[in-house]
C-alpha positions as CSV (number, residue, x, y, z in Angstrom):
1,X,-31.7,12.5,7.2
2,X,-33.2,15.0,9.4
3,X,-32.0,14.4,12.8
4,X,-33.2,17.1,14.3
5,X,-34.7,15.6,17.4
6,X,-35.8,18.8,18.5
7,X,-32.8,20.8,17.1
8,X,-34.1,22.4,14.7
9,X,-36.7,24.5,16.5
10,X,-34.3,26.0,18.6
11,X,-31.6,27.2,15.6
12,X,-32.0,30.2,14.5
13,X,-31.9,30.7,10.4
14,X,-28.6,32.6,10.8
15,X,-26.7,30.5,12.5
16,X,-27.2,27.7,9.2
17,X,-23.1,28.5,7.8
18,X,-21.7,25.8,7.0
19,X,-18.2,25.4,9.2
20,X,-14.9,25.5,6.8
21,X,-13.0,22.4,6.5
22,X,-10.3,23.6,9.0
23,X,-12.9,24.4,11.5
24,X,-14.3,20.1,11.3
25,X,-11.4,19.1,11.5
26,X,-10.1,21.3,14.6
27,X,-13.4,20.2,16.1
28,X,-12.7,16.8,15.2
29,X,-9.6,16.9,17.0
30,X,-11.1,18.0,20.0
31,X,-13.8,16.1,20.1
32,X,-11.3,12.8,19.8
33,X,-9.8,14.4,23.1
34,X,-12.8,14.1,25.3
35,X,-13.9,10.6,27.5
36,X,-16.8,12.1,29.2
37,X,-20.0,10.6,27.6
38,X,-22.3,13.5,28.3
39,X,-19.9,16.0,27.3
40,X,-19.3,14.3,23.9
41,X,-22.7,14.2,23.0
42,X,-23.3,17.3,24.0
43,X,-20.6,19.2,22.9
44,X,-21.4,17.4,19.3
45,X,-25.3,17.7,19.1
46,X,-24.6,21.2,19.6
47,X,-22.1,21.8,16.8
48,X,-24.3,19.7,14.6
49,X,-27.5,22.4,15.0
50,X,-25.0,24.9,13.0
51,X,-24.5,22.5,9.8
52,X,-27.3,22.6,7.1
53,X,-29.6,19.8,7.1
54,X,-28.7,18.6,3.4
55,X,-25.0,18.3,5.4
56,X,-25.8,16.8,8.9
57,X,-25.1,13.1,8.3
58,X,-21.9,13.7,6.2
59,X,-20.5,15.8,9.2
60,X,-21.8,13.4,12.1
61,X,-20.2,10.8,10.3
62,X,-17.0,12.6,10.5
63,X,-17.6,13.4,14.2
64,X,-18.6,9.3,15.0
65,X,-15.1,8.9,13.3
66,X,-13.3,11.8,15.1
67,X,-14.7,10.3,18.6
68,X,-16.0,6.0,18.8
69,X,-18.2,6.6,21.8
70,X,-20.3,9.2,19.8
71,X,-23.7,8.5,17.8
72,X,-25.7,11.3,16.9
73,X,-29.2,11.9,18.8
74,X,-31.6,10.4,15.8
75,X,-35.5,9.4,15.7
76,X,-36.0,5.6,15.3
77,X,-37.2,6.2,11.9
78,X,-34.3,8.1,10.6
79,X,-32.0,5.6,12.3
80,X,-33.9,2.7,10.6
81,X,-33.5,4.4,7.2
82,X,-29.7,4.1,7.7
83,X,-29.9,1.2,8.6
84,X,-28.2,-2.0,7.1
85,X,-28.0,-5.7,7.3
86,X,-25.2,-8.2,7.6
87,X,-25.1,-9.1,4.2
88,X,-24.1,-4.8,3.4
89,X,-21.5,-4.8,6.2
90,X,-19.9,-8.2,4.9
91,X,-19.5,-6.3,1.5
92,X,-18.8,-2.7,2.6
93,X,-15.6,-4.8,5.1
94,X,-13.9,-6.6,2.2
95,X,-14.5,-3.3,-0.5
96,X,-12.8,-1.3,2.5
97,X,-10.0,-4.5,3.1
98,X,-9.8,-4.6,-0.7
99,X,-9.3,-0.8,-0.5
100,X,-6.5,-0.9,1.7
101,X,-4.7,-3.7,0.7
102,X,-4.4,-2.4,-2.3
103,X,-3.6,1.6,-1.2
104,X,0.3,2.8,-2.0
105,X,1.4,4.0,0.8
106,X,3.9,3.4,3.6
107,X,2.3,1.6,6.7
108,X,4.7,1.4,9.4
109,X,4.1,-0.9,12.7
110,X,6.6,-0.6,15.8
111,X,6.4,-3.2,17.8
112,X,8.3,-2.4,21.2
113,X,9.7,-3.9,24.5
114,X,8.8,-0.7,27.0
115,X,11.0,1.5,27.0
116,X,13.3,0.5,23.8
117,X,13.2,4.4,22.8
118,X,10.2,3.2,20.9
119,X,8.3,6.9,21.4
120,X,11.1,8.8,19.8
121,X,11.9,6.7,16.9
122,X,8.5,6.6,16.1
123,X,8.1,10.3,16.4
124,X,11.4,10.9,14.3
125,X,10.2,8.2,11.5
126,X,6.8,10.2,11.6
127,X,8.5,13.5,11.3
128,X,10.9,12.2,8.6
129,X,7.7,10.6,6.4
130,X,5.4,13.6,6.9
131,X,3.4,10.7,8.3
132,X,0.7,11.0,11.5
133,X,1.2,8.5,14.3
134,X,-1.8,6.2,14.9
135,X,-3.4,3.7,17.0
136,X,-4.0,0.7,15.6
137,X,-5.3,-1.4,18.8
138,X,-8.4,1.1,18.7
139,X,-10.2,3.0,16.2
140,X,-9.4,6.1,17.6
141,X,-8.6,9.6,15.6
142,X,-5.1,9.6,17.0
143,X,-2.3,7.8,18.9
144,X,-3.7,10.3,22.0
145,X,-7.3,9.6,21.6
146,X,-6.6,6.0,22.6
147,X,-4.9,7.0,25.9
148,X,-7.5,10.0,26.7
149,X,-10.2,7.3,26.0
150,X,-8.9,5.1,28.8
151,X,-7.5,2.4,26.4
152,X,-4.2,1.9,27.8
153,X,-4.7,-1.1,30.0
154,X,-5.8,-2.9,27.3
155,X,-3.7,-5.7,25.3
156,X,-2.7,-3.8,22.2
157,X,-3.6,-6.3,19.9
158,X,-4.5,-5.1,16.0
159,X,-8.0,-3.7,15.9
160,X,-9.3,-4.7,11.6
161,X,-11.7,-1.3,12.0
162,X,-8.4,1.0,13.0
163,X,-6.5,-1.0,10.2
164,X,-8.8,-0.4,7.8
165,X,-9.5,3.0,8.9
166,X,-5.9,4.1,8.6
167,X,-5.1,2.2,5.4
168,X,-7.3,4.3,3.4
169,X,-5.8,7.9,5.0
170,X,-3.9,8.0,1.5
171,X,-0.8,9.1,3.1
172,X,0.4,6.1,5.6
173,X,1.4,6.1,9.2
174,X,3.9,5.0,12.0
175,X,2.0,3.1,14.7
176,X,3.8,2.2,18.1
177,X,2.2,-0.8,19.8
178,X,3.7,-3.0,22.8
179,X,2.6,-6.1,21.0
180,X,3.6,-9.9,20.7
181,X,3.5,-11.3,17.4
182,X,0.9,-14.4,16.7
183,X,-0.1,-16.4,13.8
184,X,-3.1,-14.0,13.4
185,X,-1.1,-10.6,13.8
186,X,1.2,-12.1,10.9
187,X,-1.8,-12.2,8.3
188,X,-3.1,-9.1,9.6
189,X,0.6,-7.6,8.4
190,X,0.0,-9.4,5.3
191,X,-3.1,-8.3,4.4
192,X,-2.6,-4.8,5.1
193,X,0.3,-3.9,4.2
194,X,2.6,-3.5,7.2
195,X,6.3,-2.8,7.4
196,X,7.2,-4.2,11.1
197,X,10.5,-2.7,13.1
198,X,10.9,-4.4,16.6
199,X,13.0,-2.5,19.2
200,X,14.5,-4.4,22.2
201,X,16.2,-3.4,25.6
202,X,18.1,-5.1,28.1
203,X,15.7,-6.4,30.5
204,X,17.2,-4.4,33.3
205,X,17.8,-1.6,31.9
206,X,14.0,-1.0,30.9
207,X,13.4,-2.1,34.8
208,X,15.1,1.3,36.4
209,X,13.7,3.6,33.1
210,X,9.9,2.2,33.6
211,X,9.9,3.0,37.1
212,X,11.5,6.6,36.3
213,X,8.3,7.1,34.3
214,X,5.7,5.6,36.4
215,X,6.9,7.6,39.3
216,X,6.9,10.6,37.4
217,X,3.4,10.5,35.8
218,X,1.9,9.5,38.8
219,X,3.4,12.1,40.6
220,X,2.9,15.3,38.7
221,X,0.2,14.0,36.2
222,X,-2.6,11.6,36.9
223,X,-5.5,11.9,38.3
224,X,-5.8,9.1,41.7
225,X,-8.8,7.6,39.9
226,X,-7.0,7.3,36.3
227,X,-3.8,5.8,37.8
228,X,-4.4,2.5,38.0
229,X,-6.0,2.3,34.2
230,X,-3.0,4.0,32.9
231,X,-0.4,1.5,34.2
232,X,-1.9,-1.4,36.2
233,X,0.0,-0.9,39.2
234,X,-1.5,-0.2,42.6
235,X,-2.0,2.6,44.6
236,X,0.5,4.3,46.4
237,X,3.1,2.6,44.0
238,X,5.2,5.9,43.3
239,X,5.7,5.8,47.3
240,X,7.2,2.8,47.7
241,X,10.6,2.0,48.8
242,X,12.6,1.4,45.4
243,X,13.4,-2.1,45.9
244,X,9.8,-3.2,46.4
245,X,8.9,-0.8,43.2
246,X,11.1,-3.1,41.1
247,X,9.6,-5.9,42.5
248,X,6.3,-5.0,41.1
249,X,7.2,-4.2,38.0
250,X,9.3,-7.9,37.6
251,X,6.6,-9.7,38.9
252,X,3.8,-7.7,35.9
253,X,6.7,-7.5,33.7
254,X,9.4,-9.9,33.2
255,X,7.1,-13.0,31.7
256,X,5.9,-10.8,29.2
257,X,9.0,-9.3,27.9
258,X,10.6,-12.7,27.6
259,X,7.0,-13.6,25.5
260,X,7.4,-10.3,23.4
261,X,10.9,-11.9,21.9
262,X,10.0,-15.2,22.0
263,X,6.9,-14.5,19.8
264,X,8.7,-12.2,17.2
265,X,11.3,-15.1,16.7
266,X,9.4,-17.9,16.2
267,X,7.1,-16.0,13.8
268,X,10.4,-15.1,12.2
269,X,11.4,-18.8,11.8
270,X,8.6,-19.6,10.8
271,X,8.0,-17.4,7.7
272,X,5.3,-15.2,9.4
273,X,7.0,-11.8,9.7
274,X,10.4,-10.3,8.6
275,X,10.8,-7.6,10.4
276,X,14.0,-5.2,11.1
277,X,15.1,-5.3,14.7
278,X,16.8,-2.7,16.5
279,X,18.6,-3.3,19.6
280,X,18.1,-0.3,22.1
281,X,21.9,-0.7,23.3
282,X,24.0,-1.9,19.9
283,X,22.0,0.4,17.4
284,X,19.6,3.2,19.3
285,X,23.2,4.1,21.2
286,X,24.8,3.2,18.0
287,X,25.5,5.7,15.0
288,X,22.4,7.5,14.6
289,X,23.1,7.8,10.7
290,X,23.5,3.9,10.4
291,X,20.5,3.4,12.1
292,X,19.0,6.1,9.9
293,X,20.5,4.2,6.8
294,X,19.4,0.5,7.9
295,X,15.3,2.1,8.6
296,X,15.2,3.8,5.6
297,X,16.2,0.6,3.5
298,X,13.9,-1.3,5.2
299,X,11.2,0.8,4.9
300,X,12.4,2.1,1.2
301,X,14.0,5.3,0.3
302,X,11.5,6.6,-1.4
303,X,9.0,6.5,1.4
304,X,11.7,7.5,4.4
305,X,14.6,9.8,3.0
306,X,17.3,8.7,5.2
307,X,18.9,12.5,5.3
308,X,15.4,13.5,7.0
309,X,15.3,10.5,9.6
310,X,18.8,11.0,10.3
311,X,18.0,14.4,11.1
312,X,15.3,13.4,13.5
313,X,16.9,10.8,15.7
314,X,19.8,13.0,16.5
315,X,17.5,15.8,17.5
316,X,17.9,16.7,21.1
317,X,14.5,19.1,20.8
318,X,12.1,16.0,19.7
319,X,14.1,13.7,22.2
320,X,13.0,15.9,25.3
321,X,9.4,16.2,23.8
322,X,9.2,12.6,22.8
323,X,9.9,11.3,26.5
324,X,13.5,9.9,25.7
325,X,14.3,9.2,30.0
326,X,18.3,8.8,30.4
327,X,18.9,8.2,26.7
328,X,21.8,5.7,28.2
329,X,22.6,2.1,28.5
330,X,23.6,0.5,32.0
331,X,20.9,1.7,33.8
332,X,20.3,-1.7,35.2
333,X,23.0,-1.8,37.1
334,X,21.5,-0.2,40.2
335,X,19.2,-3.6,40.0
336,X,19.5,-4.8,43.4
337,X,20.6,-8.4,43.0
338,X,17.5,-10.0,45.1
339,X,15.5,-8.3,42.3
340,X,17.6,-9.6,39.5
341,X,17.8,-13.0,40.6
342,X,13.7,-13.1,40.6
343,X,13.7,-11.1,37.4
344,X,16.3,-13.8,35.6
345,X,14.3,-17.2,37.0
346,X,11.5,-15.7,34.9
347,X,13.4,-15.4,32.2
348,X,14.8,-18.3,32.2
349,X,11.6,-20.3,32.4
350,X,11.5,-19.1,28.0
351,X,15.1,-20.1,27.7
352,X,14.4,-22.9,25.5
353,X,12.3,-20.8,23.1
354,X,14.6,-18.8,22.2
355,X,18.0,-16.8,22.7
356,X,17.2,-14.2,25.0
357,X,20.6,-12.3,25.5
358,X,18.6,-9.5,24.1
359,X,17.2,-9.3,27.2
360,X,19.7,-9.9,29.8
C-alpha cells in the first residue's frame, strides 16, 4: 500500500522513525477525542507521513479504529487493491463473532434507569476488574469518544461492530447503556457473552437529580450549539422556572422509564435475560459490602474480587469524579404534586405490564 497521495514528496528521509507503541496509542487516544472532520484527517494524514511505508496501512488501520469518521487519503487503485466483496465480509463477521463468542473474558453490560448511580458503579466495577469502560451503542475507542462524537441523542441500542470490536480486547469491559431490553438485545447477550446488571430509581427521585445535572452542564459546560444533542431538551431549559423544568423532563421521560422496567421483566419471564438488579434506594444506599458481595457473585469471583469492588463503591474520591449528585434517596419529595400527578398517569398507563413500585 502506498498511500502517499502526494505525501511522500514532501517527507523528508529523517523524519521516517517509526513512532513507539505508547506514542500510537497516545495518538490514538486523541485522535478518538476529536468530531471535527477536517481536523481528523488532517491531524491523521499528517502523522501518517512519519510511519514507514512497509507500516502505513497497519497504523491507519489502527487510527480508522481509534477514530470511525476517519479513512486515510488513498489513490483509487490502492483503495481497489484493498478492496473486498460481500462474500469476504460475510466470513471475516462470523470468524470475528466466532472469535468473541468464544474469548474468556468478563463482559459486563449496565443497563440503567438515568440516574440509578449507574456512572459510579460502573466506574468502581471497572476499577475493581482492571477493566476499560466502553461503548457498545457505537464503535467508538472509548465510552468518551461516543459523547465527543455527538452520539448521545442517539437510542443506545447494541451496535454488532462495537460488540465485536470489544469482545476481542482480551481483557473484558464494563459498558453503561440506558437501554430497554428486546428479543434481539437478548440474543445479542447470548451470543456475546454478556453479564447484564440493571440499576433502578424511584421515578421521582431520578426527576429532581436529572434536572440537577442538566442544569449544571448546560450552565458551566456546553457549548449553545451542542446543548440540544447532548440532552434533547430545548433551549433556554436550565432557565426555566423549576416547576415547568420537571414538566419537561416528565413529559420526555416518564413513558420511557416505565418501558425500561417493563422490557427487562418480561424478557426476564420469558427466559431471555437473567440479569442482577440493583435497586438505587434498597441496595446502592444499602451496605456497600453486600452490594459488593451480591456483584461479585454474579459476575464471578474470579473476574470481580469482591474486597476490590467493595473498596471502590465506598470511595468518596471516585464518587465526586464519577458524578454521584446527592448520593441520597428522597429527593423526590420536592416533586410538586401537579407534576407528580402527570408523571404517575404515565406510569400508570404500563401498570398492567408489570409491577412498577420500583418506580414510584
Amino acid at each position: 500500500m502506498s498511500m502517499d497521495n502526494g505525501i511522500s514528496s514532501t517527507r523528508h528521509t529523517a523524519e521516517m522513525r517509526m513512532p513507539s507503541d505508547d506514542e500510537v496509542t497516545s495518538f490514538m487516544d486523541a485522535l478518538s477525542l476529536e468530531d471535527n472532520p477536517e481536523r481528523i484527517q488532517r491531524l491523521a494524514m499528517e502523522f501518517l507521513v512519519h510511519i514507514p511505508i512497509e507500516r502505513r496501512l497497519a497504523i491507519a488501520s489502527a487510527l480508522a479504529f481509534a477514530n470511525p469518521f476517519f479513512l486515510p487519503d488513498m489513490d483509487p487503485d490502492s483503495a481497489r487493491s484493498l478492496g473486498i466483496d460481500i462474500e469476504q465480509f460475510a466470513e471475516l463477521t462470523m470468524r470475528a463473532k466466532l472469535t468473541a463468542k468464544q474469548a474468556r473474558q468478563p463482559n459486563i453490560l449496565l443497563a440503567c434507569a438515568p440516574k440509578s448511580a449507574s456512572t459510579f458503579i460502573s466506574g468502581a466495577l471497572a476499577d475493581a476488574m482492571n477493566v476499560p469502560r466502553v461503548n457498545l451503542s457505537t464503535p467508538c475507542h472509548s465510552a468518551m469518544s461516543s459523547s465527543v462524537l455527538g452520539a448521545n441523542l442517539r437510542s443506545q441500542e447494541m451496535d454488532d461492530l462495537a460488540l465485536i470490536r470489544n469482545g476481542l480486547n482480551r481483557r473484558g469491559y464494563v459498558a453503561q447503556h440506558h437501554v430497554r431490553c428486546t428479543p434481539f438485545l437478548a440474543q445479542q447477550i447470548r451470543i456475546y457473552n454478556l453479564k447484564v446488571i440493571v440499576t433502578i430509581r424511584n421515578f421521582f427521585d431520578s426527576l429532581v437529580s436529572m434536572d440537577d445535572m442538566v442544569t449544571e452542564w448546560r450552565g458551566d459546560s456546553l457549548p449553545v450549539n451542542q446543548r440540544f444533542f447532548d440532552d434533547g431538551l430545548p433551549a433556554g431549559y436550565e432557565r426555566l422556572p423549576f416547576e415547568e423544568r420537571l414538566e419537561i423532563l416528565v413529559d420526555v421521560h416518564a413513558a420511557w422509564y416505565a418501558q425500561f422496567l417493563v422490557s427487562w421483566k418480561k424478557c426476564e419471564a420469558f427466559g431471555l435475560v437473567a440479569p442482577l438488579w440493583i435497586s438505587y434506594e434498597h441496595d446502592f444506599q444499602g451496605d456497600k459490602a453486600v452490594l459488593a458481595e451480591r456483584i461479585s457473585a454474579f459476575i464471578g469471583c474470579d473476574d470481580c474480587k469482591v474486597e476490590r469492588l467493595a473498596e471502590a463503591l465506598q470511595s468518596k474520591e471516585k464518587a465526586k469524579a464519577l458524578r454521584l449528585n446527592k448520593g441520597i434517596a428522597g429527593r423526590g419529595r420536592v416533586v410538586p404534586d401537579a407534576i407528580r400527578d402527570r408523571a404517575t398517569a404515565l406510569l400508570r398507563r404500563y401498570q398492567d405490564d408489570c409491577d412498577l413500585s420500583l418506580l414510584v
